[in-house]
N, C-alpha and C positions, 0 to 999 in steps of 0.2 A: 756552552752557556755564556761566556765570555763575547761570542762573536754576537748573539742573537739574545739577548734579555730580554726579560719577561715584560708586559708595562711596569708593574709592581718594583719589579726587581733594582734591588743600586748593590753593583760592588763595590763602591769607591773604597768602603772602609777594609773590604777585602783586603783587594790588593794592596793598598797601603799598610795592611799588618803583614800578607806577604814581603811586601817589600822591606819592610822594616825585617823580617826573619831572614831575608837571605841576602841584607847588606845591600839595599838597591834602592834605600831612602836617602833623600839628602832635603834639605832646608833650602829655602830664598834665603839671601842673605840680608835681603832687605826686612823683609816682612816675616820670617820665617815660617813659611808657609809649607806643606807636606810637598816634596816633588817626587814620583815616583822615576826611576830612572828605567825605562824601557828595556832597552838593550842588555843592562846589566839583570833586571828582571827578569827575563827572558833566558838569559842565558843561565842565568843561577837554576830556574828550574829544567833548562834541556840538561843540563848535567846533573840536578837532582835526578831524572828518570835516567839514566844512562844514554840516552840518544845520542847516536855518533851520526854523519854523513850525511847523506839527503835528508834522512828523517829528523837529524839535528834541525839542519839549514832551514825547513819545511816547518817544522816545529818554532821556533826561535822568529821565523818571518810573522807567522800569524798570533802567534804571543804579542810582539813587540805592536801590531796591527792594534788588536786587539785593545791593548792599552793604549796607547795614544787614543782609540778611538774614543775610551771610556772617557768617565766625568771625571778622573782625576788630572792631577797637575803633573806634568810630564816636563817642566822648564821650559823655559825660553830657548826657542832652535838655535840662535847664534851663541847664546851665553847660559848655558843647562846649570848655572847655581843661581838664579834668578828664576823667579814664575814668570809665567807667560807676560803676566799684565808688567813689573815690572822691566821683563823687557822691551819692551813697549817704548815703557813711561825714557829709559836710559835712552834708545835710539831716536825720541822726540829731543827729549835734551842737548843732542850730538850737533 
């Protein structure tokens, strides 16, 4: 459901209460703005299921996909305690 939603469908507020439940929320420090953290996302639920090995790594790949794809805030790639747009706004100012 994650990779393919519905038209209807928004998880944004999902997984940001996910992420908020297994410690994978964090704030812009500018704006304080929701950022889900991927990776740690991801990985909090491969080890909630117990999934070890390929089926981790396989698991954990298309999770982390999965969200980045979605409509939530995922940080800014160089500087993940900043949103996207404020990292932006930072490497204009540089």
């Amino acid at each position: 459901m994650l990779e393919n939603p519905g038209k209807d469908e928004d998880f944004s507020h999902e997984l940001i209460r996910l992420a908020d439940i297994f410690n994978a929320l964090g704030k812009c420090w500018v704006c304080n703005t929701d950022i889900v953290r991927s990776d740690a996302l991801a990985a909090a639920i491969v080890d909630h299921y117990g999934l070890e090995g390929d089926e981790a790594d396989e698991a954990s790949e298309a999770l982390e996909r999965a969200i980045s794809d979605s409509d939530v805030e995922v940080g800014d790639w160089e500087d993940p305690s900043v949103c996207s747009y404020h990292g932006n706004v930072i490497r204009r100012d540089d």
